[in-house]
Structure formats: C-alpha cells, structure tokens
N, C-alpha and C positions, 0 to 999 in steps of 0.2 A: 470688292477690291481684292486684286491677287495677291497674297501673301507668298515670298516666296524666300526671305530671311528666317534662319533659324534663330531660335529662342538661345538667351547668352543663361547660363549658371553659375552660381558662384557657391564657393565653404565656408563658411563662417565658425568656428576661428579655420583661417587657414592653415598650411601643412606645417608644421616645425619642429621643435624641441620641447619639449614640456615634460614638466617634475610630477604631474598630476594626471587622470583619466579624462579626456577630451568628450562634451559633448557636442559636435558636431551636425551644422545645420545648412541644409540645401536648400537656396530661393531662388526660383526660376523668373526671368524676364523676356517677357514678348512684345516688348517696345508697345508699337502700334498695329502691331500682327494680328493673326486672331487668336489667339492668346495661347498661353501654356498646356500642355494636356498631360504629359506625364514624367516624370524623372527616374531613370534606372542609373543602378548605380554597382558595384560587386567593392567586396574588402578583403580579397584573396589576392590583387594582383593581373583577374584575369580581364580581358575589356568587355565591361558591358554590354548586352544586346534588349532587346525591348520583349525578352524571356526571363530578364535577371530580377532581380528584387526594386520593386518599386518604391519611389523614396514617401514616406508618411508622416513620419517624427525622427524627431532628433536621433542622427545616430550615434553611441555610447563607443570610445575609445579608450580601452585601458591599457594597447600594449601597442607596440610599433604597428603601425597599419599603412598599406598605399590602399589607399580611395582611389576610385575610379565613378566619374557617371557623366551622362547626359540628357538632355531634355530634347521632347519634340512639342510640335505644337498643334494646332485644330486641323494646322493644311498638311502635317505630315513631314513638316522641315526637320530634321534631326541635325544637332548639334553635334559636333566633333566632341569626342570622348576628352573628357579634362583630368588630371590627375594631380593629389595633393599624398605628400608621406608625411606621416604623423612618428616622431619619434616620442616616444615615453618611457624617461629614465624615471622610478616612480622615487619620492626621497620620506625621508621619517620623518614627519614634519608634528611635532607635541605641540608647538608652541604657539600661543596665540598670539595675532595678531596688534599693533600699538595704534591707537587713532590719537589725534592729536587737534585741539579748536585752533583756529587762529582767527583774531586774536583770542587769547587766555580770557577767562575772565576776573573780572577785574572794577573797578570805579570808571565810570567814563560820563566825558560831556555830552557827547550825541549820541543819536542808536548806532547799532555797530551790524555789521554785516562775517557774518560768522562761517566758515569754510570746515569740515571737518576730512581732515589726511589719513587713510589709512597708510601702515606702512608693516608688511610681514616678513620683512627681512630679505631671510634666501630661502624661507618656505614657500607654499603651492600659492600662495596670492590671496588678498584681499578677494572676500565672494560681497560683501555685504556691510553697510553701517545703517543702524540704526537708533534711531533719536525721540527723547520727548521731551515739550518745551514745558511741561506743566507739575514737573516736580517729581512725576512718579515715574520709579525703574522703565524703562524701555525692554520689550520682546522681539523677538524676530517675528512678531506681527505688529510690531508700530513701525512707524511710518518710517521708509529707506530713503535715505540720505541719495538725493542727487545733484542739488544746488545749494549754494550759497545760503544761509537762513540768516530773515532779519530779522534783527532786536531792537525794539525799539524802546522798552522798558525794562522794569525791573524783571530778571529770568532767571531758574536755575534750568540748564541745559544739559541733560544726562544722553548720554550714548554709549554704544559698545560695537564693534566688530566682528565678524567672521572670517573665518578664511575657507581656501577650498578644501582641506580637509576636517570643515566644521570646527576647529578648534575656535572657541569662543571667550573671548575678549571680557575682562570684569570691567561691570559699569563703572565709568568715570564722571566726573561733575563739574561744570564750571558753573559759577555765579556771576550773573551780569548786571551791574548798577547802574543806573542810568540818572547823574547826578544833576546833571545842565552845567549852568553857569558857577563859577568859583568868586569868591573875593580876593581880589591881589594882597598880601601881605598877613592873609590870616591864614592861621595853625589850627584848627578846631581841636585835633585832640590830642598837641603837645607834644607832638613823638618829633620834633627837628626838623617836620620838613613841611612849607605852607603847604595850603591847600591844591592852591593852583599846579606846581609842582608834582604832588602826589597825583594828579588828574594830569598830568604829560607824560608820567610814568619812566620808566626807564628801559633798553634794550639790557636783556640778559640770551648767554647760549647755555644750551642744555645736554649733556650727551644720555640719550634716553637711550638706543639701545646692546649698547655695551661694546661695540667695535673697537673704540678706540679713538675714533673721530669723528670730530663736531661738524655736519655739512646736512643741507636740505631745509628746508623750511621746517619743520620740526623742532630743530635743533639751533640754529643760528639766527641771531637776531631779532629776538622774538621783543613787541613789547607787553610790559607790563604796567600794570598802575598798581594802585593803592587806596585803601579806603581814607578821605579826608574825618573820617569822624571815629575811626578809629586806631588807636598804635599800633593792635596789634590783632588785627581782623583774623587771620585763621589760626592764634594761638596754640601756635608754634613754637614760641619760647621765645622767639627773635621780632624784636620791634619795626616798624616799618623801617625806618631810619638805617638801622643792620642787616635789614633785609635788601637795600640799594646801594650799599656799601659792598656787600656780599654778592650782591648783581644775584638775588636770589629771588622766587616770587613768592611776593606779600601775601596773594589772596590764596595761596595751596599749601599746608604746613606740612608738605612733601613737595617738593620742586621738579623733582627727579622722577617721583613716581616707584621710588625702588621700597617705597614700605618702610622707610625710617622717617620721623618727621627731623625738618631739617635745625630743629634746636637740639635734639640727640645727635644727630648728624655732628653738630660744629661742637658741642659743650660735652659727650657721653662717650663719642665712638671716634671724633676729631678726622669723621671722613669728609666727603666731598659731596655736599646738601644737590648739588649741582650735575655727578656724574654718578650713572647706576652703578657703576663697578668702581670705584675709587682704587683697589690696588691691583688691576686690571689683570685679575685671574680667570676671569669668566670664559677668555680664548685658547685656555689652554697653555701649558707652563711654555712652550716656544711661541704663543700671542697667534697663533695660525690656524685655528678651530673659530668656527660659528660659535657665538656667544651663548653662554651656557646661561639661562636665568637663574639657574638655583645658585648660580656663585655671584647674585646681584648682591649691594648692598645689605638689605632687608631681611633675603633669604638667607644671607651667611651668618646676619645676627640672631633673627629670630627662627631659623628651622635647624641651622648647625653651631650656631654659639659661636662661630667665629667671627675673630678678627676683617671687618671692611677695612682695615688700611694696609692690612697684612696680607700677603698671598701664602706666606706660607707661617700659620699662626703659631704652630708649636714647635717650629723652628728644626724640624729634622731633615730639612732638604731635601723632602716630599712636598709639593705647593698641595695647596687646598683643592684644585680642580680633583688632582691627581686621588688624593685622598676621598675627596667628597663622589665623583664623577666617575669613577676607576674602582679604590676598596684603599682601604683602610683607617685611621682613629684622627684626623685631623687636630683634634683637642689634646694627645696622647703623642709623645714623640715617637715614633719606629726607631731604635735602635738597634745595632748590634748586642749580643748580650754574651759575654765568655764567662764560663763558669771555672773555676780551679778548687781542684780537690786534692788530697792527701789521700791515696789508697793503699800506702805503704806502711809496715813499720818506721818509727820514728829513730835513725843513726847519729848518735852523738859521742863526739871522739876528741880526745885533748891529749897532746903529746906534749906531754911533763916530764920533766928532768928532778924527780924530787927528792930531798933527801933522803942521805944513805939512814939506813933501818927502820924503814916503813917495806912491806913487803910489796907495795909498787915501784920501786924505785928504778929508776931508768927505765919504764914502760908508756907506752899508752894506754892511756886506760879508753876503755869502749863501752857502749849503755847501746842496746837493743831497745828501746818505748814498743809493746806491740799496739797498738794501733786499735780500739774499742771502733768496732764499725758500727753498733749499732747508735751511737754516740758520737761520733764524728760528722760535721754535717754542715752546711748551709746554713749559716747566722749571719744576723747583722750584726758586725762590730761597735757602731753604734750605740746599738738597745742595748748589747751585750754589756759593751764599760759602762752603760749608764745602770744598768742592774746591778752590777755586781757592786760597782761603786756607792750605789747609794742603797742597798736592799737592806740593811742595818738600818733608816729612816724609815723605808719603805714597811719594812714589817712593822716596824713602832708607829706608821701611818694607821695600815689596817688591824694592828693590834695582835695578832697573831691570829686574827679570825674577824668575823664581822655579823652584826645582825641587820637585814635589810635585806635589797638585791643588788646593789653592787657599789665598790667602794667606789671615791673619785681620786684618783690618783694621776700627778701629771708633772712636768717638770722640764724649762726650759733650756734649753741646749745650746751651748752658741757653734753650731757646726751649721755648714751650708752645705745644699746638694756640690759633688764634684762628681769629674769624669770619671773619677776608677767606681766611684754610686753608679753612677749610667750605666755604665756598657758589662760591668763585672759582678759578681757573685761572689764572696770570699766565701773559704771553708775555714770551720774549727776544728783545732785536731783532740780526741780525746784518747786516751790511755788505760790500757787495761790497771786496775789499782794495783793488782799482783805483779806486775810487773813494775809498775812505778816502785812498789815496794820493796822486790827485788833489787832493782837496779839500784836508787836512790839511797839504801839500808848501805850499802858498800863503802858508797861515797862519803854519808855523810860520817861514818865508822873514820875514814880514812882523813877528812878534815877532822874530828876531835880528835884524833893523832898528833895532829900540828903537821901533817903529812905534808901538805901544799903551804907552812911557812918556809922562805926563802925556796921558792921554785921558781928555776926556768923553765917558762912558758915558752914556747912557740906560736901556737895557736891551737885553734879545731875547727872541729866541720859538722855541718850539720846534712844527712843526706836522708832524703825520702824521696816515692815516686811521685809525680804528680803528672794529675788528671788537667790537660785542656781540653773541656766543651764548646762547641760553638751553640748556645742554646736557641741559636736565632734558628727561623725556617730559610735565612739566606745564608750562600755562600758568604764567607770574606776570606780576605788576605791579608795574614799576621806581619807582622816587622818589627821586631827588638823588643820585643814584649818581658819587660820587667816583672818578675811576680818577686814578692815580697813576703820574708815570714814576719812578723810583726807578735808581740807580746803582750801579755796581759803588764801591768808595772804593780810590783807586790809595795811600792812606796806608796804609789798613786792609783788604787785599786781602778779608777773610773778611767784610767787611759793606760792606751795601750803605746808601746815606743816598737821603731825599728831594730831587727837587730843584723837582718842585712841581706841580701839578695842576690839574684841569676836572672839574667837573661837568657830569655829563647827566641827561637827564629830570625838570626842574622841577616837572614835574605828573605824575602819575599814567600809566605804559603800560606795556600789556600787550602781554610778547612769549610767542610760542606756543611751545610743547615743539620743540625741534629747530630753531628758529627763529634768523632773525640780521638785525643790523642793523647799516649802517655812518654811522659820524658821522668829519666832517672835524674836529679839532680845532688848535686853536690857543693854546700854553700859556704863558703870560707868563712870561721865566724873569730871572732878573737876571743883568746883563752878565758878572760872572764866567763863572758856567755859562755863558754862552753862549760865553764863549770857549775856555774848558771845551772844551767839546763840538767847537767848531771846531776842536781841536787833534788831537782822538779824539774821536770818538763811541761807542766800545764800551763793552759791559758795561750796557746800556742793559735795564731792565724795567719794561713797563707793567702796572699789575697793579689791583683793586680797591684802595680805601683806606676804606669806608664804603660807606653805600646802606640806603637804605626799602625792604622787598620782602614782598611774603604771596604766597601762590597758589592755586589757585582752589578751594581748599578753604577759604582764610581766615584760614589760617596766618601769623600775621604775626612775620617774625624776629626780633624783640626779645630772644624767650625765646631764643635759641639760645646766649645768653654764659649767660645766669643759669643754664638746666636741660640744654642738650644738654652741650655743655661740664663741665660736672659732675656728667655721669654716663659720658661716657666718656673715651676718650683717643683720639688719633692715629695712624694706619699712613697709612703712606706711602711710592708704590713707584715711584718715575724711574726707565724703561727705557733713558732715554739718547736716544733718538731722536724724543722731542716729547710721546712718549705718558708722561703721572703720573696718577696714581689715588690719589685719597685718600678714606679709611675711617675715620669716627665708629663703634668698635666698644666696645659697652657694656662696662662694669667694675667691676659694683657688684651684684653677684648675689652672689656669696660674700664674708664680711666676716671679719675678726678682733674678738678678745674685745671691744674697744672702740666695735664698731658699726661700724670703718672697711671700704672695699671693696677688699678686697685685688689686684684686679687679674685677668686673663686670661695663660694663658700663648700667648704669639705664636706658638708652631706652631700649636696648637690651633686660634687664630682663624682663621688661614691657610686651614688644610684646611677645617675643621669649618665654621665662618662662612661665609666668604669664598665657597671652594670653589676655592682654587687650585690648581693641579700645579705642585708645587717639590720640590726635594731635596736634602738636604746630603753634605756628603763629610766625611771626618777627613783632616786638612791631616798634615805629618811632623810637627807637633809635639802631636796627639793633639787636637787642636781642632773639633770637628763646625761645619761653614764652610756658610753660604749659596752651594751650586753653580749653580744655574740657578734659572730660574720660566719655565712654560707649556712647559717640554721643546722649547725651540726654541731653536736654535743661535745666532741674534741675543741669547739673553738667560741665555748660560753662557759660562763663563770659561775663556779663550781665551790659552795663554801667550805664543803669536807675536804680540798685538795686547794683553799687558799688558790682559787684558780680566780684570774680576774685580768684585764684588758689597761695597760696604761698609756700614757698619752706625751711622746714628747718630742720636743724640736726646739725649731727656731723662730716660729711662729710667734707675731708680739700676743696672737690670740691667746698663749699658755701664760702671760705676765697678768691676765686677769683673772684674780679670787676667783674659785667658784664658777665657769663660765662652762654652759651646756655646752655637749658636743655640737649640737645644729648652727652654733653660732662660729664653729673655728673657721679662719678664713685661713687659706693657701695662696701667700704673695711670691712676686719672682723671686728666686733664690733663696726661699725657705724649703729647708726641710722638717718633715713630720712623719712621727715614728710610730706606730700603732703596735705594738707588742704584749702579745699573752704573759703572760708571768702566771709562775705553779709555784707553789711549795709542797709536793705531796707529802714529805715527812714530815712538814714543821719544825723542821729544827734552824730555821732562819736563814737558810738559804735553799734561793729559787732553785728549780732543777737546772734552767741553762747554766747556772752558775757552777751545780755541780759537775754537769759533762765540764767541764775544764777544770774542778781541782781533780778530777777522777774519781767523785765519791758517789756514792749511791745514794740517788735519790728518794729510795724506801725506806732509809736506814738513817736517823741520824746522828750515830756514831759509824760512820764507816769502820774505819780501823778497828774501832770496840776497844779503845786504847781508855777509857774512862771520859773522853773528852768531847763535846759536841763537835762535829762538823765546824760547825759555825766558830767555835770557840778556837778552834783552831787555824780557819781560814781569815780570823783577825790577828791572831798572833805571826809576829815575823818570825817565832823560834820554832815554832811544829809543823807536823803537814797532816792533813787530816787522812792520808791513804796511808802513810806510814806509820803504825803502831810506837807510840814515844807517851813512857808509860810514868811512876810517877817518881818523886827525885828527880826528874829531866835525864834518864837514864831511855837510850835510844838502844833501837833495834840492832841484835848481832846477827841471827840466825833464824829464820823462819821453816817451820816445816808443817807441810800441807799435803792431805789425802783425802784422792777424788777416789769416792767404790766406783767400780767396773757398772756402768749403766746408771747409776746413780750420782748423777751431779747437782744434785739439791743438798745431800749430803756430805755436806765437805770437810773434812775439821783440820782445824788447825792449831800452832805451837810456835809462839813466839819464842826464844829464847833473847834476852835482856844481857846488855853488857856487863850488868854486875851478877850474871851469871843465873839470877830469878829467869822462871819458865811460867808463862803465860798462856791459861786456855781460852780460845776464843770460840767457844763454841758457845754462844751466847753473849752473856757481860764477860767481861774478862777477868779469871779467876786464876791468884796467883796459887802455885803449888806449896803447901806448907810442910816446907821442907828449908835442914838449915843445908841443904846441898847447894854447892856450886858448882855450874855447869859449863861443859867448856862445848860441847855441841852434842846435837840431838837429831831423832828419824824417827820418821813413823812411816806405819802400813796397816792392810788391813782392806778389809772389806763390809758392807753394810750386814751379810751372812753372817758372817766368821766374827766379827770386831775388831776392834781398832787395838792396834798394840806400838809402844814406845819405845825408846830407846836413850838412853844420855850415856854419856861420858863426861864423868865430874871433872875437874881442874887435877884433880889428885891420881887422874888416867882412870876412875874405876868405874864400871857397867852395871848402870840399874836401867831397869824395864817395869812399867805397868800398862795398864790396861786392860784388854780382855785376855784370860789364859786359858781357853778353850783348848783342851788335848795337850797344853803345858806349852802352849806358846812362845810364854816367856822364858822359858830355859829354866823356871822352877817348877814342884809340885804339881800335879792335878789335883793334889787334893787340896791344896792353896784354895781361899777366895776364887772362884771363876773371874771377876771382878777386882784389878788393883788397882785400887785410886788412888795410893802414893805410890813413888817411886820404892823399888826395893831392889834390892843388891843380886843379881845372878850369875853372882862368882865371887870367888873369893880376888877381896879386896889387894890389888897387884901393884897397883901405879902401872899397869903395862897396858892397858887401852885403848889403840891412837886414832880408831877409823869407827863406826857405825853406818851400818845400810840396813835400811828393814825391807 
C-alpha cells in the first residue's frame, strides 16, 4: 500500500507561560502509514533538518525556548516543521502545597467515595498526591492518587502532596466511620443533638489558604458529620453541639488546619477556629501580597508569640507581616526615642527688691550650679522618687548589710506606663558640691538676715543648655515639644512636682537617627522657686512633658496613648550609672474567658523577647531574687558595696508576699521597674540619691560638717553639701587650696558665722582659739606647705601653718609648723583685705 501522507507531531505540555522548568515530550503519529521513523527537532530558533538532533527523551526547559521539529516516516514523508515558545518566568515558590478530602471525614451511613484536591496557590503546581488507606504515614512510593477512593468501612485515610518545586505537603488525616442505620429520636452520647441528626451532618465553609476568600470546593460548602456515640470525638475542647453551632468540624480539633486547635482558637486566642489568618495580616499590611503562612494562625502563636486576632500586636503601627516578614521585634513596640540632657551649667536668677540694709538690696541676686558631668545622667524618675523616698525602709529592710545572696526587696507603685516613658529619656542634673556650697553659703547667709522678709518679688529664671537627641536609628520630625524641669519635693521626698517649662520647635524639624541638637533655654520660673533653688538646686529633672512627632514612615504619635499603651505594658531596667532602657512588650496574645489579655510572664519576655543574659539566686529565705543582668560585675549584687537589684511597679504581681521573680507577670498598662540600688559608703543613702543632693558617694559625711549625709538629707534645716556646723551656726566663708598638679590634695577652711574656723581636712576640727574671725585665705603648695590667713573682727592679721623661709611674716626660727593662729603684726584694728 502507497503511503504518501506525512506523519502529524505533537508537544506535550505545549508552548506557553510557565513559573517552572518545562519537561517537554514529542509523539509522533502515522495514522495508517507505515509508521513513524524519526523526529528532529533544534531549541535555538533555527528550522530543523534530518542533520539536527533526534528526538529520544523528554526534553528539559528551563528558560524561554522556541522548539522547533518534525517527523518522517518509513516512505520518507516529512512533516512541515511545527513550532511551540515556551516562556519561563521561574517564581520562589517555599511553600507547600494544601490537599483537601471531600467529603471530611466523618460518622456516615453508607460508604462514601472520597476525592482528594490538590490546591498550590500561585506556586509551580500540584506534581503529585499520595495516599494510604491502612493507617500508616504515606511516601512518595505509595500509591498516587488519580481517582476517586472508596470507603466502604471503617478508614483512617492519610495523604500528602507535592508540587513542582518538590515542596512537600505534612501528612494529613481523615477518619471514616461507617455507621449504617440510626434510631430516630435517640442521643447516644447526650451532647444535644440526636443521632440521626449528627449522621446528616451539617455544611460548614473554610478559608484554608489565607487570601481572604472563601470560593472552590475546598473551602465552601463542605459537609460534615459527627460521631453519634460521642460529644466530643476529637477533643477539642468544643462539644459536638458548639461545634454545628460554630459551623465548625466535629471530627478535626483543628478546622482550619492552621495549627491551633479550635477550643484555643474560640476560648485562649478568641480567633477564627474557621479561617487560617483571622486578622488577615498574612497579605501583607495593603492585603495585596500572596499569603504568607508564617503569619497563619498557629504560626503567629506558636513560632512568633503573636496575637491571631491582631495584625499588628504591639501596637506601633508596624503590622506583624511587616515586622515578622521584613525586620523587626513584633512583640516590642519600635518607637521613636528623644533623649534630653543638661550639658550646661545650671543659671539661677531672682530680681529682688529687698530691704534697705542688707548688702543685696535693690539687686539681683545670680547662682552659677556648675554642672558635675560625671554625675549628671540618664535616670528614671521613677526608681529615682521611689529610692530616695523610701531608702530610709529600704536600708532598715536589708539592714544596713545582709548574709545570703541577695536581699528580696520590692515595692508597688501606682504609676502606669505614659507617653513621655515611651518615646523619652529624662536627664538628672547634678552639681558640683563646691559650688552648691559656694552659691547656696550666700543665700542662705542672706535669709538669716531676714534679707528676703517683706521683699518685692518679680520673678526668676532658670536657664541652662540642653541637649535633644534623636536616639532612634530613624529620622523624625519634632513640633512643640515641651521639655519640662521637674523637682525632687524635700516635703514629699518620693515625688517629684513641676516647676515649669519651654517649648521648642514651633514648626516642624526634622532631626536625623543618632542625631542631636543643642538649645539655650531660658525658663521663667516664679520667685519662690527661684529662691528655691538658690538655697539648693538638687534633685533637679529635665525631661519631655508633650511634643508633635511622626517619622519618616509617617507615623504620627497620637496613636501611641489610644493603641500602643493598650496593648502593652512597661519593663524597665536602670543600671544605676546613666544607662535605662525601657520596653513596650506586647500583652494581649493570650486572654481569659472574658476576652481579657492576661498578661506575659517577665522571665519569659526577658529571655525569650528581649534576649537578655540575667539570672536569679534563692536568697535564705527560699526567695528566687533578681542576681544580676548582662553577667557583668557592675550589674550583680555586691555585699561590701550594699549593691542589690529591686523590684517595682504596678504589677498586682508586687502585692504578693514573697513572690519569686519567674512568677511576675507584665499586664496591659503596668509598669515595672528593675533598678540597681548601691550604697557604697553606707551611710544610708543610695548613691543615685546622692548624685542629686550633690554628696559623695564615698564619703558619708560629705561636708565633714559632723553630720551624716543621711542625717542631713532627712532634715528640712541642713544640707548635707553645705557645711552647718554645731549651734545651727551656718557657713560665712569657705577657703579651699588645690597644689599645682595635685588635686587629691585639697584643704580646706570653713569660716562659721559666729566667727569659729573649721579644718576639714579630715573630721572637722575646730581651731582652739578665743579669736573671732571676720574672713580668711589660704595658699600654698604640697612642696612648700599650706599657709593661712584671718582677719579677726577687731581688723587684726594672724597666720599659721607652714613657715618655711618665714612665710608667715614671723621668725624662721619660729615652729616651722603653726597650728594655731598667731599675730604677724602688731595688733592695729586696720586689717580690711587678706589674699594668700
């Protein structure tokens, strides 16, 4: 027979669009011909000839390609040259594929005929399902799903999926009952709903995989049953009865498949038993991205600790995609963070009209504070009032020392986290003591005058520089930003009051991430305070009080009272030495029956959150104690230096006796305050307490005035920088010599207003002498020695000290050494001036 039709070819998959590497198959047909002989084919473009490459197997497509080929046959017929274009856009496809039974399994009356769906989204496609009816896991060597399976009894039916990028599917399970016949009117196992009933089941829809809509057999319509002999078959928490109430499935105590079972779902997390993504963050914060699985249900409880009903948990308006999917602390709020500092001397000014014959009269009087940098710093006001207010307890807690390893000391607070905690840093200002004593000696000279009874006030002013940092790594943009000096209250030691404030940045500016700027201000303050201040200046904080600010994402603070604030709580950690750190850490992921958020427990956030290195001890009395954080010896507790860790807020956790650290829980709108406390002198107050009266924390009589620190920081008549020595006789005249390179060596000379002279080189020792002094100078060197100077009341000049080479204007042959004052001159009454 003449064959004289060519053979037809075809491509199998043919030419198109694909996300994946094409394998590509040529079969040749020769109807009734005498059959096929060979297939050429070329993948350059060019046309085939029966020189080109013969087709054998499958050919491999991994990037845009035009095919070209054709076949001949036994008689020689050739085929016209066919052409297919393969385009291959190739995509990232992670994610595995969703297979789906229908029907579920479930209670039923007759066998059921069982279909399994793959469905891979918008990745390379479903390659493969495979199934076993016999109980045990299925492999991609059991047997591949291509029809219908029947059931005709009792089955557990496990399968899994593949796609074409091998990502592979976790085995899934249905169970198939195969009950028969029911009794009309009977309950068997009491859950509300008869038997027969439970055996008709009910349609429920599903949204398995995170789009946003319910559509496709999968998803819509699906029915279910229920076991008649039992309530609560996959013990789930939810009775059959709540489960077709709920349009939820009975037999899978996961509905949704998102890895929560759905009695935590409705009673724990108060999501949606029903859709994988309940606060449908999975798409991306504009809902326009392929559905992310790590932001499903399951995954945001159990891999990220968030909130499933919440898309953006810790309420900084960052969404959790953005956080989880992108970078940053999803659990931890990002906010801006402005630091304010004092890097100025401290200007304090009162224009007084006071009475005639005080030698101020009609002046202003002026106070320079120099400004203690290495003591000025970054505190929480907070810890700070709650120390100093209560370290009088506090020391009588731990006794003035302790045997064990660490005290438990704690104490409830009724403060809540606020916005100027969030986004700000206050600074404390501290004061050189010499200068406090300096300035402050004038003043209060001039009040025991009766100087300021019946004075016209005006006012005063308070001016220093101050530092704005933007401590964030973003840009923002300030507007009217209030900063605030604020006071320690010597009535109320544990609070601090206003005493009144400046605004900056009228209009709109932007400062840059790590950025700073410095503004001169000058604060109107009213004459009290300023004389206030004149008397002591300590206990001084400048801090935010208000402010307009977004950043340059657009973020504008407003929300951060109404939503950040209300979804978390406050940690907060003062190392004692300038450095505080405070943490918005979400609190609203797990709830009680009422819908409320139970809270975080504070170890947990510590480690887990945060990521700190800290660890506690069990004190003698069985106590698990805050021992250290960061495993560094500056920030563990310390017996010789009264160093130890306290513990306080608002936390109802602090109203219980006794209660280990691992137990403290962190609820919405609690704050908690973790603070170092020192006493290195022991003289009963902490060292932050002394950078604000301005005393030395090595020392604990600063002044060396006979008085403790402490003794004086409870009295409202003294001040523990100011030497007020005994009679209540206050400081006239101080005189102080620094030797040349030697500033260890300093000495010093009170002079007293009943005219007594006071060495503070050591304890303070008065001069026994019946002289009275009307002022005094010293000089001198560590070499040469220290040499004095007075001028009695009576005008007349004595000198002691060292009289090396006759120094003092007497003898050489004199004592080298005078240790009382002696006469070097005859007594004149004409003496008015001393310089050494």
């Amino acid at each position: 027979m003449a064959d004289e039709d060519p053979p037809v070819t075809s491509a199998s998959p043919v030419g198109g669009n694909y996300n994946f590497a094409q394998s590509v198959t040529l079969t040749c047909d020769d109807g009734a011909g005498s059959g096929c002989a060979a297939t050429y084919y070329t993948v350059d473009g060019t046309d085939p000839d029966t020189g080109s490459t013969a087709y054998s197997a499958a050919i491999a497509i991994a990037a845009d390609t035009t095919l070209k080929f054709f076949s001949v046959d036994n008689q020689a017929n050739a085929e016209a040259i066919k052409t297919e274009t393969y385009v291959i856009t190739l995509i990232v496809d992670e994610d595995a594929p969703q297979t789906t039974a229908s029907p579920l399994g479930g209670s039923y009356f007759d066998a059921q005929n069982v279909t399994l769906t793959c469905d891979d989204g918008a990745g390379s496609g479903c390659a493969a399902t495979y199934y076993t009816i016999d109980g045990s896991d299925p492999t991609s060597a059991s047997t591949a799903y291509i029809a219908a399976i029947d059931i005709a009894a009792d089955t557990t039916l496990k399968f899994f999926s593949v796609d074409n990028y091998d990502n592979e599917e976790a085995i899934k399970t249905e169970v198939y009952v195969i009950i028969g016949q029911c009794q009309p009117g009977v309950d068997t196992d009491q859950d509300g709903i008869e038997d027969c009933d439970e055996l008709d089941g009910w349609l429920i829809d599903i949204e398995l995989n995170g789009d946003g809509v319910i559509s496709g057999v999968n998803e819509v319509d699906i029915l279910v049953t229920s076991d008649p002999t039992q309530a609560d078959a996959d013990q789930d928490g939810l009775e059959d009865l709540e489960e077709r109430t709920r349009r939820t499935n009975p037999n899978r105590a996961d509905t949704d498949l998102d890895g929560l079972d759905d009695g935590d779902e409705v009673y724990v997390y108060f999501s949606d038993p029903k859709d994988v993504d309940s606060d449908d963050d999975a798409t991306g914060p504009d809902h326009d991205l392929q559905p992310n699985s790590g932001l499903f249900d399951g995954a945001e409880v159990k891999t990220h600790h968030t909130s499933p009903m919440m898309d953006d948990t810790d309420g900084d308006d960052y969404t959790d995609y953005q956080e989880i999917a992108v970078a940053g602390r999803p659990l931890v709020a990002d906010l801006p963070l402005i630091k304010v500092d004092i890097i100025s001397n401290l200007g304090v000014s009162l224009d007084a009209q006071v009475q005639s014959g005080c030698e101020i009269s009609n002046s202003t009087m002026e106070a320079d504070f120099t400004r203690s940098v290495s003591r000025s710093a970054n505190k929480s006001e907070v810890s700070s009032a709650y120390s100093i207010g209560y370290s009088a307890s506090i020391h009588a807690e731990v006794g003035g020392g302790w045997v064990g390893p660490v005290p438990h000391v704690s104490g409830k607070v009724e403060v809540s986290a606020s916005v100027s905690q969030s986004t700000s840093f206050e600074s404390a200002a501290s004061f050189e003591s010499s200068s406090v004593n300096e300035n402050t000696s004038d003043f209060r000279r001039y009040e025991g005058e009766n100087c300021f009874d019946d004075t016209s006030v005006d006012s005063g002013s308070l001016t220093a520089t101050i530092r704005i940092t933007n401590a964030s790594n973003r840009s923002v943009y300030l507007q009217n930003l209030e900063i605030g000096a604020r006071r320690r209250d010597p009535v109320n030691p544990g609070e601090f009051y206003s005493l009144a404030s400046t605004t900056l940045y009228p209009t709109e500016n932007d400062i840059g991430g790590g950025a700073s700027e410095d503004h001169e201000v000058a604060i109107t303050i009213d004459a009290l305070t300023a004389m206030d201040l004149l008397g002591d200046p300590t206990g001084l904080f400048f801090s935010v009080n208000d402010f307009e600010i977004r950043d340059e994402d657009g973020r504008n603070f407003a929300f951060i009272q109404q939503t950040t604030l209300n979804q978390t709580g406050m940690l907060e950690i003062d190392y004692g030495d300038g450095t505080v750190e405070r943490y918005l850490i979400a609190t609203n992921v797990e709830r009680d029956s009422g819908n409320n958020p139970i809270g975080v427990n504070l170890d947990w956030a510590m480690r887990d959150v945060l990521g700190l290195d800290f660890d506690t001890e069990v004190n003698d009395q069985g106590i698990s104690v805050l021992a250290w954080i960061d495993n560094d010896t500056d920030y563990k507790y310390n017996t010789d230096l009264l160093k130890f860790w306290i513990i306080l807020g608002s936390s109802d956790s602090l109203d219980v006796a006794d209660f280990d650290f691992e137990d403290i829980v962190l609820k919405q709108g609690d704050f908690i305050s973790l603070t170092l406390m020192q006493d290195s002198d022991k003289d009963g107050l902490f060292d932050r307490e002394e950078d604000y009266y301005g005393t030395d924390p090595l020392l604990a009589d600063s002044d060396r005035d006979l008085f403790s620190d402490r003794e004086e920081a409870d009295s409202d008549r003294r001040h523990p920088v100011v030497p007020e020595f005994p009679a209540g006789k206050t400081t006239k005249q101080v005189a102080t010599v620094v030797p040349t390179n030697n500033f260890l060596d300093v000495r010093t000379l009170v002079l007293l207003e009943n005219g007594t002279i006071w060495d503070l080189d050591g304890v303070p020792l008065m001069k026994e002498t019946d002289l009275e002094f009307e002022s005094i100078a010293g000089g001198g060197s560590s070499a040469w020695g220290f040499t004095w100077f007075g001028i009695t009341t009576d005008g007349d000049l004595y000198a002691w000290g060292s009289n090396k080479y006759g120094k003092l204007g007497i003898q050489e042959s004199q004592p080298i050494e005078q240790v009382e004052p002696v006469l070097v001159g005859t007594a004149c009454n004409c003496w008015k001036e001393v310089v050494a």
